[in-house]
C-alpha positions in Angstrom: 101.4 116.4 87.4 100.5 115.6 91.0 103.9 115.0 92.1 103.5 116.9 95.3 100.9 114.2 96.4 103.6 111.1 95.6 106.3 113.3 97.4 104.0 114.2 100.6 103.2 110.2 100.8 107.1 108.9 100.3 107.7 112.1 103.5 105.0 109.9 105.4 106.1 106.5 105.6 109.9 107.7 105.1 110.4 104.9 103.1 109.2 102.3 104.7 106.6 99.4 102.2 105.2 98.3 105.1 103.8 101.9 106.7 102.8 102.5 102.9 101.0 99.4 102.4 99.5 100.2 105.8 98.3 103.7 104.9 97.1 102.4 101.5 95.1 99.5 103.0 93.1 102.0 106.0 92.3 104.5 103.1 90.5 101.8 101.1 89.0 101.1 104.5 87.9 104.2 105.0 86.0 104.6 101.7 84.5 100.9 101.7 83.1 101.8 106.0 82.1 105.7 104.3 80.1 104.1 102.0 78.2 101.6 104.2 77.5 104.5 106.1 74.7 104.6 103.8 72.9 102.5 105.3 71.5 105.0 107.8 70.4 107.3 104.7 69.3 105.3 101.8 66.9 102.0 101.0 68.3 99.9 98.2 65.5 100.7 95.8 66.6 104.0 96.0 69.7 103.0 94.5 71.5 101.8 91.0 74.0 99.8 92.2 74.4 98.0 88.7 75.8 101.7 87.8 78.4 101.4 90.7 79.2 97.8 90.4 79.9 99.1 86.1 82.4 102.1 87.6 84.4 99.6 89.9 84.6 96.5 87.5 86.0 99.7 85.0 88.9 100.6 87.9 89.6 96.8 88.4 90.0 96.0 84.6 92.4 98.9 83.9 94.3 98.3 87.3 94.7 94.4 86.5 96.9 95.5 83.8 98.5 99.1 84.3 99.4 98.5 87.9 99.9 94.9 87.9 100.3 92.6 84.8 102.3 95.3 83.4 104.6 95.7 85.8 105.0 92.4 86.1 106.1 92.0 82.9 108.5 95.0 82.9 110.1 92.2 85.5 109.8 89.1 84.4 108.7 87.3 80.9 106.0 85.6 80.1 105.9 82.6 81.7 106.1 83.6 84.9 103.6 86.2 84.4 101.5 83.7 82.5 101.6 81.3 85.7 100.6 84.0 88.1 97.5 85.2 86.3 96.6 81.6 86.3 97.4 81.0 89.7 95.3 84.4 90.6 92.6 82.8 88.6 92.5 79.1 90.2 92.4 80.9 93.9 89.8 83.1 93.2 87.6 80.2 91.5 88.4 77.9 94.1 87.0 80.3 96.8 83.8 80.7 94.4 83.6 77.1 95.1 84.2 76.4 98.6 82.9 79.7 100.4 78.9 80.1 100.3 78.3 83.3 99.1 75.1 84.8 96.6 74.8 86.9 93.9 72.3 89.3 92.8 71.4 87.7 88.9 73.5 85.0 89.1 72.4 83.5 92.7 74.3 80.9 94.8 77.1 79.7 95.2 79.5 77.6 96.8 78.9 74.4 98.7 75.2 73.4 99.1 75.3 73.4 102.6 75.8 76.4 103.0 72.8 78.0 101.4 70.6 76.0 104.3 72.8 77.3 107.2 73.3 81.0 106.0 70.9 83.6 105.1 70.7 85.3 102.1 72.0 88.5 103.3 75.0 87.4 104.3 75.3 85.3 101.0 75.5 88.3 99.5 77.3 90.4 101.9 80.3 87.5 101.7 80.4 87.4 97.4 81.2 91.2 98.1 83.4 90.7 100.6 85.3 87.8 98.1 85.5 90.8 95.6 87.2 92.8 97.7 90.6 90.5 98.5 92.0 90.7 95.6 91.4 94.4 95.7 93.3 94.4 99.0 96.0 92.4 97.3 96.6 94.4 94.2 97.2 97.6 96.6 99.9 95.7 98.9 101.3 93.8 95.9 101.3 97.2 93.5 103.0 99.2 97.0 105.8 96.8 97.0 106.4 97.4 93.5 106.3 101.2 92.8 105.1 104.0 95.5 103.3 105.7 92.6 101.3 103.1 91.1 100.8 101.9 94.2 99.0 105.2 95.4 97.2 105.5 91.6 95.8 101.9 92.9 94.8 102.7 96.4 92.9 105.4 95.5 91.1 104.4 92.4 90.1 100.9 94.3 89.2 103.2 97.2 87.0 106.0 95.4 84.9 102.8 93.6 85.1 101.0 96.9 82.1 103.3 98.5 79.4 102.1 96.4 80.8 98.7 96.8 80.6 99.3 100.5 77.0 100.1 100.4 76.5 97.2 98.8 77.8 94.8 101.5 76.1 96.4 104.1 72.7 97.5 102.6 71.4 93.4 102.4 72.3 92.6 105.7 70.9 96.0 106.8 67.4 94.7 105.9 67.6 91.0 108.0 69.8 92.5 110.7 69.0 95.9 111.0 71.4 99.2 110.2 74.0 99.1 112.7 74.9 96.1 112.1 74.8 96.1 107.7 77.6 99.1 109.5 79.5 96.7 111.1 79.8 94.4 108.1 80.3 97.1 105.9 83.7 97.9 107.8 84.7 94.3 108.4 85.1 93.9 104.7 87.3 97.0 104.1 89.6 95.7 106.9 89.6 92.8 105.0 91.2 94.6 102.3 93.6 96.5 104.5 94.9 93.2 105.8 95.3 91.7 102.6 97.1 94.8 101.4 99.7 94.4 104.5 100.1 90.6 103.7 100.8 91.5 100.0 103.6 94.0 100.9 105.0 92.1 103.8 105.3 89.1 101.5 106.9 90.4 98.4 109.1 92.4 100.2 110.3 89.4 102.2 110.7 87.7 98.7 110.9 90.2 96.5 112.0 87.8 93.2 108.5 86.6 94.0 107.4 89.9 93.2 106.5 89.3 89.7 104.3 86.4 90.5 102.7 88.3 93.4 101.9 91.3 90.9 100.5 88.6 88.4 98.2 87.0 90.9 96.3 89.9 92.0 95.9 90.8 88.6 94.3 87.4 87.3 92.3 87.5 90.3 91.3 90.6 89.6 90.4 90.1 86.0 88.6 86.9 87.0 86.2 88.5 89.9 85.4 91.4 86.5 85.0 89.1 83.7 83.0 86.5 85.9 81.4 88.1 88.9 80.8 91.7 88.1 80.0 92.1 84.2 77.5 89.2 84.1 76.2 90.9 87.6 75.8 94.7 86.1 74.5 93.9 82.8 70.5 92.7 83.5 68.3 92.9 81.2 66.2 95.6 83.0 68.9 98.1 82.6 69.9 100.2 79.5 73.3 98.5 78.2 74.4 102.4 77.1 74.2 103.3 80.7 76.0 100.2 82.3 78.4 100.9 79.6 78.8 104.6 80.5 79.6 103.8 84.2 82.3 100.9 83.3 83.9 103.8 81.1 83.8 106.4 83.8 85.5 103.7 86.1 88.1 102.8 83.1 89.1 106.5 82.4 89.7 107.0 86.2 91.9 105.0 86.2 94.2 105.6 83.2 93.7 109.2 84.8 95.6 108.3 87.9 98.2 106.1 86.1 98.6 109.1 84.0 99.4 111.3 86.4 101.1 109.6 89.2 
């Protein structure tokens, strides 16, 4: 349907993983710093970011599977797919446990030093900033694997990843002024840009990894949904219909784009 779009990308990085994964990752970049850009023009009571968080954990539950456990599969069998949705899993829980970070209903986390030598902003800011690896990964990982789902991946992650870049930068915004809730903002898309490059640069290296490396982002990715974000989005304060509404909205996107690229 939107082949034009696949072939005008391919013509771009003339076959080359590495330009693509680079492209991929500055476009998800782009979104998460365009949405912190906020900053300067909303408060955060002005905002539902429950709805947002509802539209990305919907892109990140469909992705886990149509761009990365699936294809996994379609290259390996079970086992080896089982093995890297755990291994996605025990990383991402492991970082829950050792990086201090804060979320909004479920509060603190990580070691208990950290919650004395760290403000709560940045708590915050760094649980976003945790969500957003394995977004990083699943775009390198998904690029090494196909051009088109990788570009179906980049640019659902990237369309939910301005809300979710509001939401890094509007806490620290309010201990640390504007500018620099900005600043952080952008550090944490880079953050997915780089992980997107490392992804690609290492399952093209070793590609008969590649089926473990698609795996792994998707666990992680269906661990960060199940654990961070669905327990985060669904408060009591907020009607369930529409939290349910925005998590649809996210998963049809996606399907859309998988559809269609």
């Amino acid at each position: 349907m939107v082949d034009w779009l696949v072939s005008l990308f391919e013509s771009i990085i003339g076959g080359n993983l590495i330009m693509g994964s680079l492209l991929a990752g500055l476009f998800v970049a782009f979104t998460t710093s365009l949405g912190s850009l906020g900053v300067f023009f909303f408060r955060g009571k002005d905002l539902d970011m429950s709805l947002s968080l509802a539209f990305a954990a919907g892109v990140m539950l469909v992705a886990s599977f149509t761009s990365l456990i699936l294809p996994a599969i379609s290259l390996s069998g079970f086992p080896t797919v089982a093995l890297g949705i755990a291994l996605g899993v025990i990383a991402i829980h492991l970082t829950d446990r050792l990086v201090p970070h804060e979320h909004l209903v479920k509060g603190y986390e990580g070691p208990p030093a950290g919650k004395k030598i760290l403000k709560k902003a940045w708590l915050i800011a760094l649980a976003v900033i945790i969500h957003n690896l394995p977004e990083g990964l699943a775009v390198g990982t998904s690029i090494a694997y196909s051009i088109p789902v990788g570009l179906a991946t980049a640019i659902a992650i990237g369309l939910q990843d301005i809300p979710e870049g509001l939401a890094v930068a509007l806490p620290v915004s309010a201990s640390r002024g504007k500018r620099y809730g900005f600043l952080i903002g952008v550090l944490s898309g880079v953050s997915e840009t780089i992980t997107a490059l490392l992804g690609t640069l290492m399952f093209t290296a070793a590609s008969w990894l590649l089926p473990v490396g698609l795996s792994f982002a998707g666990g992680a990715m269906i661990y960060v949904t199940l654990k961070e974000a669905i327990p985060e989005i669904y408060r009591e304060e907020e009607p369930p219909l529409k939290i349910t509404l925005g998590f649809l909205a996210g998963f049809y996107l996606m399907l859309f784009l998988d559809s269609v690229l």
